[in-house]
BAVOZA-223662 format. One record per atom (N, C-alpha, C, O): residue number from 1; z, x, y. Coordinates in nm, 3 decimals. Atoms other than C-alpha are relative to their C-alpha. Layout:
% residues N
NODE   vexmi        up      east     north
NODE     NUM         Z         X         Y
...
***
This chain:
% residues 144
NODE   vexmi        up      east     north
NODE       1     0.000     0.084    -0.118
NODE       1     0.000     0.000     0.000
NODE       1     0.000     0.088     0.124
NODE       1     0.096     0.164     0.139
NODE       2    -0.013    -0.006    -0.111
NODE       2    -0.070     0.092     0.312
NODE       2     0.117    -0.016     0.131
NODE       2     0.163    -0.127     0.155
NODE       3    -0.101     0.071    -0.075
NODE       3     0.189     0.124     0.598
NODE       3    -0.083    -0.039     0.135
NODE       3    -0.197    -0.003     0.165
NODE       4     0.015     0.038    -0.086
NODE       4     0.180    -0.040     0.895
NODE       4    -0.070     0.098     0.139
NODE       4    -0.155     0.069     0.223
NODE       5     0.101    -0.069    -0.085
NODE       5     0.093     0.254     1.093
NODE       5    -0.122     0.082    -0.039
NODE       5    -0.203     0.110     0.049
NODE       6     0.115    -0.045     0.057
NODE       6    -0.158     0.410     0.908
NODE       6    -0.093    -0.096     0.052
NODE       6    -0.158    -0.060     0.150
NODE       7     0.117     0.136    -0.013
NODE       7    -0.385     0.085     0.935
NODE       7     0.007     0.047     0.123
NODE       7    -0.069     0.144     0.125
NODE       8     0.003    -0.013    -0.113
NODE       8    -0.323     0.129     1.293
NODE       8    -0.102     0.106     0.074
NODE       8    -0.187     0.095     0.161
NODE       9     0.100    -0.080    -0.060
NODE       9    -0.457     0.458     1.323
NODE       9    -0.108     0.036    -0.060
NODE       9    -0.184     0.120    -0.012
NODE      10     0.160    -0.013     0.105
NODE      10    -0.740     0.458     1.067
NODE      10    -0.087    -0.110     0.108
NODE      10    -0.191    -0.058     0.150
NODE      11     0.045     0.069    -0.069
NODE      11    -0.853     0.174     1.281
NODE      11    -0.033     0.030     0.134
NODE      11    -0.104    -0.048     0.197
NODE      12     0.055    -0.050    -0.144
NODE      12    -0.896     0.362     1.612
NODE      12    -0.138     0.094    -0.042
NODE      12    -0.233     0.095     0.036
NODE      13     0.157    -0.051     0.048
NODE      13    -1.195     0.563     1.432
NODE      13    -0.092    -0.148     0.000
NODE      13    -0.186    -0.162     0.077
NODE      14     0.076     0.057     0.014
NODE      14    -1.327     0.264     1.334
NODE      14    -0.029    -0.097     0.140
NODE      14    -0.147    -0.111     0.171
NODE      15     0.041     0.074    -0.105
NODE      15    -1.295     0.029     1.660
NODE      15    -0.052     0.129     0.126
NODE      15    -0.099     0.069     0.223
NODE      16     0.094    -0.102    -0.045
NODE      16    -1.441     0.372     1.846
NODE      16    -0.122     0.002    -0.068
NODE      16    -0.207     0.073    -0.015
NODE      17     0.117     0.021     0.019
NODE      17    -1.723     0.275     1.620
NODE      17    -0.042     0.168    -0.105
NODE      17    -0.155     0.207    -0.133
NODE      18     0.041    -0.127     0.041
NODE      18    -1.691     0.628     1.442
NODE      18     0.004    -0.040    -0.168
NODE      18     0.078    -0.117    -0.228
NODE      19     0.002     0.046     0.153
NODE      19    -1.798     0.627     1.075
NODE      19    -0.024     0.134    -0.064
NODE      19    -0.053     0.237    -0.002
NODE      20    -0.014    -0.128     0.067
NODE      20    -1.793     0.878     0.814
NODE      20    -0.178     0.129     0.009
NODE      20    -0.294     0.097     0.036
NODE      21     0.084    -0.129    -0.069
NODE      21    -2.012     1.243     0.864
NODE      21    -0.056    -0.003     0.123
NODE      21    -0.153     0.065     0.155
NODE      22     0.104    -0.002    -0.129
NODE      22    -2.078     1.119     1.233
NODE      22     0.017     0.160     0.038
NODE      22     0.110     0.220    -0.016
NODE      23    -0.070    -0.100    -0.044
NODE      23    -2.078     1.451     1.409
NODE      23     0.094    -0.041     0.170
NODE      23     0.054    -0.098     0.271
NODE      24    -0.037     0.049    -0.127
NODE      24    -1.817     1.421     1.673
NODE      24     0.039     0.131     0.090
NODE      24     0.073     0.233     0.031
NODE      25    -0.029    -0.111    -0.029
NODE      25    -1.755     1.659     1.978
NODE      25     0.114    -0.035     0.113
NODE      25     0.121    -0.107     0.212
NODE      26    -0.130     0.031    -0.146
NODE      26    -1.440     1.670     2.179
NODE      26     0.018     0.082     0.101
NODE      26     0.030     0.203     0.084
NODE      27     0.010    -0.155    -0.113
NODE      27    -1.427     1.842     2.521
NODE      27     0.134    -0.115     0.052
NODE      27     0.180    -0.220     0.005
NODE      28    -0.203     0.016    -0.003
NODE      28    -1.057     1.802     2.707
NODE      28     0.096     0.030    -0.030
NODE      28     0.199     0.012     0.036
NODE      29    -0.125    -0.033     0.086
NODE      29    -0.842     1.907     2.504
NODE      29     0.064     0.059     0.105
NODE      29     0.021     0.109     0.209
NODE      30    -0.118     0.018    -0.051
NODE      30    -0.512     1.928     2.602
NODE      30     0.146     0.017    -0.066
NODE      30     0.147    -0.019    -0.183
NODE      31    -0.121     0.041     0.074
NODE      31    -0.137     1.945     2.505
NODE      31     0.037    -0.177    -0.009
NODE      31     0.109    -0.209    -0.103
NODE      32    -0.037     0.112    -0.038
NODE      32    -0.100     1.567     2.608
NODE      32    -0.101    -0.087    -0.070
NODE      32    -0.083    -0.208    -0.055
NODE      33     0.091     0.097     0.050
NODE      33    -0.387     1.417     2.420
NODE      33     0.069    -0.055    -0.157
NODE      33     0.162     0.005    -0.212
NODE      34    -0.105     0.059     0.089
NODE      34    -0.280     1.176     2.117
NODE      34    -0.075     0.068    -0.102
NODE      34    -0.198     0.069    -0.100
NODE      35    -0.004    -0.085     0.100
NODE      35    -0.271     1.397     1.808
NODE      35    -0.071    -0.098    -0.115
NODE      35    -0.169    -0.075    -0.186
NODE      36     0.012     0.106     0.132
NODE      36    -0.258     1.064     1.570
NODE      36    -0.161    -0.054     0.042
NODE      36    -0.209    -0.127    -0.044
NODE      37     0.110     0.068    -0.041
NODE      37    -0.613     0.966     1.765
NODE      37    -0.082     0.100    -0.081
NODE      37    -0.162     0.053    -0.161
NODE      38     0.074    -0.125     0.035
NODE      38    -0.761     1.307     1.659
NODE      38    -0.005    -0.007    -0.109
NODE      38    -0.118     0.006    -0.154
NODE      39    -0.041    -0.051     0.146
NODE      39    -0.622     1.328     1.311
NODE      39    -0.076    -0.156    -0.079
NODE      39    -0.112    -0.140    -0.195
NODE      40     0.063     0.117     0.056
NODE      40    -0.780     0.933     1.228
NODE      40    -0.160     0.015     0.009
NODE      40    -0.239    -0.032    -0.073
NODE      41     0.154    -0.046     0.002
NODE      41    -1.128     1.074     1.355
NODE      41     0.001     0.089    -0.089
NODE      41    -0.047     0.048    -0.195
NODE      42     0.030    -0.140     0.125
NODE      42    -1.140     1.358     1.140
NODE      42     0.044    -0.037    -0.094
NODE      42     0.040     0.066    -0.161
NODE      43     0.001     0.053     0.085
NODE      43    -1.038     1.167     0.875
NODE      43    -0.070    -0.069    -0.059
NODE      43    -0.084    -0.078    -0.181
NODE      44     0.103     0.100    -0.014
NODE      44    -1.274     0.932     0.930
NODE      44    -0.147     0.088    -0.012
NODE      44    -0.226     0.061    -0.102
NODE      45     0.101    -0.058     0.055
NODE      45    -1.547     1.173     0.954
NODE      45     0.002     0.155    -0.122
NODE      45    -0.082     0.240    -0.151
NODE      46     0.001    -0.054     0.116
NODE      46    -1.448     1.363     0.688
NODE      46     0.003     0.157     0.060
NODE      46    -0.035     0.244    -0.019
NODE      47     0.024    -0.142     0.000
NODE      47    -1.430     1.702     0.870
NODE      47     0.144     0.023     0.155
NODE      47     0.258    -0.016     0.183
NODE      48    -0.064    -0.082    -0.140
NODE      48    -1.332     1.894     1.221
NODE      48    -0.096    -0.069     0.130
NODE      48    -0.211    -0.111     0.116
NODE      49     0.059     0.057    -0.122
NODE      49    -1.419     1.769     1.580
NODE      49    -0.036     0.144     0.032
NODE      49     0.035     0.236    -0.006
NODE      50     0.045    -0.079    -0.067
NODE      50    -1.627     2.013     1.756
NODE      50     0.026     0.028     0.118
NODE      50     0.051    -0.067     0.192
NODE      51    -0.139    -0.058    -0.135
NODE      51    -1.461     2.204     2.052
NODE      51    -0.130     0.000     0.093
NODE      51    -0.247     0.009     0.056
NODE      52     0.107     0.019    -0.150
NODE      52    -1.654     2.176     2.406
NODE      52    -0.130     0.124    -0.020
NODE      52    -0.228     0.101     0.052
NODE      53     0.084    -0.101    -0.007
NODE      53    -1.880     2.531     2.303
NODE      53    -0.098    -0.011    -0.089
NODE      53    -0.210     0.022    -0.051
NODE      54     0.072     0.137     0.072
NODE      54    -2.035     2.341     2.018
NODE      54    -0.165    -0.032     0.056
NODE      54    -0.183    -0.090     0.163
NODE      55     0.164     0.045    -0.045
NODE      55    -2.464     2.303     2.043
NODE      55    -0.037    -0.029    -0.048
NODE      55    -0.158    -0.007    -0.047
NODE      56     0.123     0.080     0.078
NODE      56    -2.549     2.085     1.783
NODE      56     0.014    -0.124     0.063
NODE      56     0.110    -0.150     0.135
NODE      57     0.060     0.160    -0.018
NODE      57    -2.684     1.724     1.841
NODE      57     0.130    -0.096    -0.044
NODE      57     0.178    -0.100    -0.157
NODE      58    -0.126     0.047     0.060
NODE      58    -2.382     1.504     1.853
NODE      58    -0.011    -0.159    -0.001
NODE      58    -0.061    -0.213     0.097
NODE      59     0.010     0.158    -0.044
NODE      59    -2.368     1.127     1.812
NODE      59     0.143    -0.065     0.087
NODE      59     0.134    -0.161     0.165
NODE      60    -0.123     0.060    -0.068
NODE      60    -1.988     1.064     1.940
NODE      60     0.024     0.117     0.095
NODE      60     0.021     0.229     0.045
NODE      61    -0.115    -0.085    -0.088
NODE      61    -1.828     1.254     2.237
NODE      61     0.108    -0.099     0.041
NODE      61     0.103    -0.217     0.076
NODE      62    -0.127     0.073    -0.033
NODE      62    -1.444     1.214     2.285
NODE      62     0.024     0.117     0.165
NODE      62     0.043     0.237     0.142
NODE      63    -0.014    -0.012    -0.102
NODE      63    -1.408     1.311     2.657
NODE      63     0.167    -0.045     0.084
NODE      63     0.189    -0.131     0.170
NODE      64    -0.132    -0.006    -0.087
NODE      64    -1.040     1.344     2.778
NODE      64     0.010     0.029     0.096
NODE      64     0.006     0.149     0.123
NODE      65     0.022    -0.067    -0.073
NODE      65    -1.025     1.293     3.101
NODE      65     0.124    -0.009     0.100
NODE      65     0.204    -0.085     0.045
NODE      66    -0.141    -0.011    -0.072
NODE      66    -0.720     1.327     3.363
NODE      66    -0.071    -0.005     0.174
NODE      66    -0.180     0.041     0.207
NODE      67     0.016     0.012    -0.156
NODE      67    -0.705     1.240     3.783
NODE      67    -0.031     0.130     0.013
NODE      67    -0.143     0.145     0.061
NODE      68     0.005    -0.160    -0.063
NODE      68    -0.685     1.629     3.836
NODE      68    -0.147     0.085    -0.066
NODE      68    -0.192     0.191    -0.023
NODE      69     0.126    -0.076     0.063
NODE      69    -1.012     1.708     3.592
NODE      69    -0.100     0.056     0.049
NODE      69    -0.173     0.138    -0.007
NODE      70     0.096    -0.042    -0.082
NODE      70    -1.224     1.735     3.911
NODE      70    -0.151    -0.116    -0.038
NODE      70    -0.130    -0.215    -0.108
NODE      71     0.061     0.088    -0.017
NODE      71    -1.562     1.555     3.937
NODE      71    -0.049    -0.069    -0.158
NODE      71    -0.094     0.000    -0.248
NODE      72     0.046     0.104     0.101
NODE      72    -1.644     1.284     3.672
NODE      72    -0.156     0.004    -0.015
NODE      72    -0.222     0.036    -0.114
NODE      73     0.139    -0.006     0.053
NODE      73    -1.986     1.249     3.743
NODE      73    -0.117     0.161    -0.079
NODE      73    -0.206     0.190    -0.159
NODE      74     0.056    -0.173     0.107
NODE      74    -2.072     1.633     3.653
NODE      74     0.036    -0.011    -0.134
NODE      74    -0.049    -0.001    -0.223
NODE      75    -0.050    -0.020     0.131
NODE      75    -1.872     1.624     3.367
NODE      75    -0.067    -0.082    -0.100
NODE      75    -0.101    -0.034    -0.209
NODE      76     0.117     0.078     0.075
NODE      76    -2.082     1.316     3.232
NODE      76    -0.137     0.037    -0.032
NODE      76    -0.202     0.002    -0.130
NODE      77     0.131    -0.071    -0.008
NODE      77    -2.399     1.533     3.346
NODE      77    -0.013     0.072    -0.184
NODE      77    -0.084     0.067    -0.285
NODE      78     0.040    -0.139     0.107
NODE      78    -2.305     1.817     3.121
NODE      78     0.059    -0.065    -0.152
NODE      78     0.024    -0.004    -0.253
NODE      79     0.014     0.013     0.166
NODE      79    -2.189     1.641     2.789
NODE      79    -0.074    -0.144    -0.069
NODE      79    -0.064    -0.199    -0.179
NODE      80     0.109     0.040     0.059
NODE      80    -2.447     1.431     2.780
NODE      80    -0.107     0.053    -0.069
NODE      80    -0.171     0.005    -0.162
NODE      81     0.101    -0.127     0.042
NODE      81    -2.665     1.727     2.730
NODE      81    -0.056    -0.016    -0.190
NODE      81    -0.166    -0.038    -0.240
NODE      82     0.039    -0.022     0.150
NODE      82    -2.612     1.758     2.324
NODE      82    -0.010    -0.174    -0.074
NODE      82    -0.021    -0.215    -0.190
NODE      83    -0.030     0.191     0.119
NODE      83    -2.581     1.323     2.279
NODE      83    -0.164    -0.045    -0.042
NODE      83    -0.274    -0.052     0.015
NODE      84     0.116     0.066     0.065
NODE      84    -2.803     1.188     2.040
NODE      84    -0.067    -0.079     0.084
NODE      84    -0.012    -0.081     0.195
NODE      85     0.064     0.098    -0.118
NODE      85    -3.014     0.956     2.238
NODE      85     0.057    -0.103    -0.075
NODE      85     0.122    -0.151     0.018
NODE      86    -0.101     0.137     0.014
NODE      86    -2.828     0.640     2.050
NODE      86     0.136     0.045    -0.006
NODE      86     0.214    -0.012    -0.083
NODE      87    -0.153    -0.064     0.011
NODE      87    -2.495     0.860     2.117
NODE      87     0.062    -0.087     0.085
NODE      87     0.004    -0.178     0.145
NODE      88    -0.120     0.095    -0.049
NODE      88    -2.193     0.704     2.258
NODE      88     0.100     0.110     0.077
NODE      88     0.150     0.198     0.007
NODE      89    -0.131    -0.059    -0.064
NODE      89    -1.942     0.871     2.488
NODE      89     0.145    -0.089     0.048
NODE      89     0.152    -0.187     0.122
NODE      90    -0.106     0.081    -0.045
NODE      90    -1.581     0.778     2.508
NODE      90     0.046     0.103     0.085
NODE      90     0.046     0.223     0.061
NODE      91    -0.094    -0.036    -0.096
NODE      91    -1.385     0.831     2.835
NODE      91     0.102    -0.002    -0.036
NODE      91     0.148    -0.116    -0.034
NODE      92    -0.166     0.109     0.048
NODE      92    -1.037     0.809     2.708
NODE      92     0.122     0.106     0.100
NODE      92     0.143     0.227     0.090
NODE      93    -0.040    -0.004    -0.116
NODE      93    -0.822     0.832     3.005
NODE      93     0.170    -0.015    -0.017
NODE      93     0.191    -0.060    -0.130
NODE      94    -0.148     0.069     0.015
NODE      94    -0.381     0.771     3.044
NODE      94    -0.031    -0.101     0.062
NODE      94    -0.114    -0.111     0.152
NODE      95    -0.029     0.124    -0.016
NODE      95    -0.297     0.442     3.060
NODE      95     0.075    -0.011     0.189
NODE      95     0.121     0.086     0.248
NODE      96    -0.089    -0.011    -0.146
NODE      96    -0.141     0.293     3.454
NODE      96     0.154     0.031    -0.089
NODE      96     0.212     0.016    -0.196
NODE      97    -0.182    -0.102    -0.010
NODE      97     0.203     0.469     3.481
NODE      97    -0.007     0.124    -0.096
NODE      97     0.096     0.135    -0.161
NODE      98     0.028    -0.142     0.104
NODE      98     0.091     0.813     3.260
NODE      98    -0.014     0.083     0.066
NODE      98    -0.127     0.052     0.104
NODE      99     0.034    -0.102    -0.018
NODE      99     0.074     1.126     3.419
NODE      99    -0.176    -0.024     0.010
NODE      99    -0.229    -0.101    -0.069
NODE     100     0.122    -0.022    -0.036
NODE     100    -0.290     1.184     3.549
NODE     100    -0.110    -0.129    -0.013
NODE     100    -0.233    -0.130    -0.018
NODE     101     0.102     0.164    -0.003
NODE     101    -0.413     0.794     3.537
NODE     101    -0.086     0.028     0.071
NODE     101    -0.079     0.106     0.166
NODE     102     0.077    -0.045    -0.097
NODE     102    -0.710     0.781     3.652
NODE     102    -0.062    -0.162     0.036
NODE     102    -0.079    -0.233    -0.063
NODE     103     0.047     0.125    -0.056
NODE     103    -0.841     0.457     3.831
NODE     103    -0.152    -0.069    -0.030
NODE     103    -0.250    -0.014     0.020
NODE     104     0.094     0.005     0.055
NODE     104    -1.105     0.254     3.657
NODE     104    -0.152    -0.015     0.086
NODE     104    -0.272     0.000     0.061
NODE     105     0.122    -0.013    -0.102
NODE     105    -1.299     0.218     3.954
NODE     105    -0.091     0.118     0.041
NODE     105    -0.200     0.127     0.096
NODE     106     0.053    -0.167    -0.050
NODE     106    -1.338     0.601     3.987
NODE     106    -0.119     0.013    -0.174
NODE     106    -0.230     0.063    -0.184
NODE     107     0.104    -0.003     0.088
NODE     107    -1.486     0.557     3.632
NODE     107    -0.127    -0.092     0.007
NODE     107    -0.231    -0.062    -0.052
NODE     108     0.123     0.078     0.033
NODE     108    -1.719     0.247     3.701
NODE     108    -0.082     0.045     0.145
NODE     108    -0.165    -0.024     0.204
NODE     109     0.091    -0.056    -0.165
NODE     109    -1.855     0.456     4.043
NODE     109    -0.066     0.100    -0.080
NODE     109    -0.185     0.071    -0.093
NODE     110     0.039    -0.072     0.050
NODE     110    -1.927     0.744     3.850
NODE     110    -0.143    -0.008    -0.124
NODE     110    -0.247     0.057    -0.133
NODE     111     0.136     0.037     0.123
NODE     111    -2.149     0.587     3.524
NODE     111    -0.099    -0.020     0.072
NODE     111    -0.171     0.079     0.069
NODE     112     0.133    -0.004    -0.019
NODE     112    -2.435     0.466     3.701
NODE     112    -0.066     0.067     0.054
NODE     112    -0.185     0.081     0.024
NODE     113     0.075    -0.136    -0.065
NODE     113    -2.514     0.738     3.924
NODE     113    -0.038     0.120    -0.096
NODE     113    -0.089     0.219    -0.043
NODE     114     0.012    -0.086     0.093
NODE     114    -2.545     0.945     3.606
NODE     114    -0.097    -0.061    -0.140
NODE     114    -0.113    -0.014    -0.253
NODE     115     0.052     0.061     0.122
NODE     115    -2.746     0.706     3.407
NODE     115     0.026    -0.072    -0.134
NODE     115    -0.052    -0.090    -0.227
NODE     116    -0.051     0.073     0.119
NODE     116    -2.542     0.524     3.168
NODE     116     0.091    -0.113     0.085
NODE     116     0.125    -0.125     0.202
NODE     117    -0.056     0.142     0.008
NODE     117    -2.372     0.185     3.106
NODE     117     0.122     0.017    -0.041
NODE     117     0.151     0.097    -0.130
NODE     118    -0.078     0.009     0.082
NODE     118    -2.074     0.109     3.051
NODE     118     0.046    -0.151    -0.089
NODE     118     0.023    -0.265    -0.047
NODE     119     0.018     0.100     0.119
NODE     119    -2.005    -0.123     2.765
NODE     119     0.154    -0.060    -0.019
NODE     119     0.176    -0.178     0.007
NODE     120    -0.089     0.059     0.065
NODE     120    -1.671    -0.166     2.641
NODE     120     0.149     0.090     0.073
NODE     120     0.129     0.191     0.141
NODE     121    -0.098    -0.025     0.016
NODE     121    -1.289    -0.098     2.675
NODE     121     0.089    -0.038    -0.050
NODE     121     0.120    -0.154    -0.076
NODE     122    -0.076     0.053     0.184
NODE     122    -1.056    -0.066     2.417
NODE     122     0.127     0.101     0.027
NODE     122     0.126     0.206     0.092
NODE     123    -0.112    -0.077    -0.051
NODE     123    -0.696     0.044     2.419
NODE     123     0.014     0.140    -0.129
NODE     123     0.038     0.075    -0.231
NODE     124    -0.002    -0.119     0.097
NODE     124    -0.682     0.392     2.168
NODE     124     0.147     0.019    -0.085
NODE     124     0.164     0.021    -0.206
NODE     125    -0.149    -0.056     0.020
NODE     125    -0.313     0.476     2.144
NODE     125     0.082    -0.080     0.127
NODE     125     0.041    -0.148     0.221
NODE     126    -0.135     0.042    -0.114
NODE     126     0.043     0.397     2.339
NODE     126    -0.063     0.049     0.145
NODE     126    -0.026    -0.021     0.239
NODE     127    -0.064    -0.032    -0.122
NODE     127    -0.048     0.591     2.641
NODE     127    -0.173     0.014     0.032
NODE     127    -0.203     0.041     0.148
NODE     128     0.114    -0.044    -0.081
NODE     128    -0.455     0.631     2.645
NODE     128    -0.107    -0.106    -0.020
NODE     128    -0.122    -0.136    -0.139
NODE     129     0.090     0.013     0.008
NODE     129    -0.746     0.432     2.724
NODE     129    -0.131     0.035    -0.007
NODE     129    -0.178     0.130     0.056
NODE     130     0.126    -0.064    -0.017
NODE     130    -1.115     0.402     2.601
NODE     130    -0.067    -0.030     0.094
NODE     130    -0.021    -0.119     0.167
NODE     131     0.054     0.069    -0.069
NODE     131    -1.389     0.375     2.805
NODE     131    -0.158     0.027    -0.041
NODE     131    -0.199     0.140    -0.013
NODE     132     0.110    -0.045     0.118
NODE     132    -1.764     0.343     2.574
NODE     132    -0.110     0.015     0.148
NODE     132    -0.115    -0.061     0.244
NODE     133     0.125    -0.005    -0.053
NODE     133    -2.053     0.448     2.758
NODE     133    -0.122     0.052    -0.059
NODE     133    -0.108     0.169    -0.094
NODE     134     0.142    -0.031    -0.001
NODE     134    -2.419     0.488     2.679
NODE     134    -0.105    -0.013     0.073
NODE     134    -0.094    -0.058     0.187
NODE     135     0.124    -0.024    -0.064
NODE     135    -2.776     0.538     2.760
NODE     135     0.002    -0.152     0.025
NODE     135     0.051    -0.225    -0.060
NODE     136     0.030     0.112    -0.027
NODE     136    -2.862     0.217     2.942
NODE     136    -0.181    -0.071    -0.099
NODE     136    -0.220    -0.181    -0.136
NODE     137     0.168     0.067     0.065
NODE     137    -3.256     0.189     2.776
NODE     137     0.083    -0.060    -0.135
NODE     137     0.039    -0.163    -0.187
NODE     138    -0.042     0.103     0.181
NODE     138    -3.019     0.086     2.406
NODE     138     0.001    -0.127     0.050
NODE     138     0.021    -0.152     0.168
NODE     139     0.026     0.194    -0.037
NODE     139    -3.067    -0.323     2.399
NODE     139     0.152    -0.015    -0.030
NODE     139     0.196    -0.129    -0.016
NODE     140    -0.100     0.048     0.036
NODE     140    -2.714    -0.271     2.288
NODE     140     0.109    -0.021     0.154
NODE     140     0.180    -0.110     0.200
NODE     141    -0.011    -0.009    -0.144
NODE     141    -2.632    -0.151     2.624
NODE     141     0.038    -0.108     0.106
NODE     141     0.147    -0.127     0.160
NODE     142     0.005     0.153    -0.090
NODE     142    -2.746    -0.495     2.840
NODE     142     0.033    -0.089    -0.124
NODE     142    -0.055    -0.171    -0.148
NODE     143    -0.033     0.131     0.017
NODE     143    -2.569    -0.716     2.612
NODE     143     0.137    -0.001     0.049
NODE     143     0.216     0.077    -0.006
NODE     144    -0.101    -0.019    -0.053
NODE     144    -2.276    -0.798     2.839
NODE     144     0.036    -0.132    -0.045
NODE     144     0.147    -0.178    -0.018
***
């Protein structure tokens, strides 16, 4: 049987939409990022997340990002670079009242000037939100 938190965090791979051998690449890292978020992806894809230096073709980026990270829209520039063209990037941000919250408005100013949509938000863990973005041409994209 399953406990109660397990399900919990096996389920943040899957409502991130991550499924087994995706390749995933994480740039952010941090002491403060949720460990149990990390350890359900790589479970989930059966391996290791790829660290920000990483140049293969990725379908998921996990993007940790903090008020103090400096500009958003660059940072979207440059790890878009290796995304599959049906890739997915999650923003996953602290929650209001967390150390380095960052204001969702500063994220929904930033996506379109950089060419992507944003789609969805989904809570990850206790203290961090997601935030899904992709290429706007996917039809998955404009279904709001």
């Amino acid at each position: 049987m399953v406990a109660a938190g397990d399900a919990g965090s096996a389920s943040v791979a899957e409502r991130l939409g991550i499924k087994p051998d995706m390749v995933v690449q994480e740039i952010g890292w941090d002491e403060d990022v949720d460990e149990d978020v990390r350890a359900a992806i790589e479970e989930e894809i059966g391996g290791e997340l790829l660290d920000e230096d990483a140049d293969d073709v990725v379908e998921v980026v996990l993007l940790w990002w903090r008020e103090d990270d400096g500009d958003l829209g660059d940072t979207l520039i440059e790890v878009r670079t290796p995304l599959d063209e049906n890739g997915v990037i999650w923003v996953l941000t602290p929650k209001t009242g967390q150390p380095g919250h960052v204001e969702p408005s500063e994220i929904a100013e930033a996506v379109p000037q950089v060419g992507l949509a944003q789609t969805a938000n989904i809570s990850v863990s206790a203290d961090w939100v997601g935030t899904r973005l992709v290429s706007p041409k996917s039809s998955k994209a404009k279904q709001r």
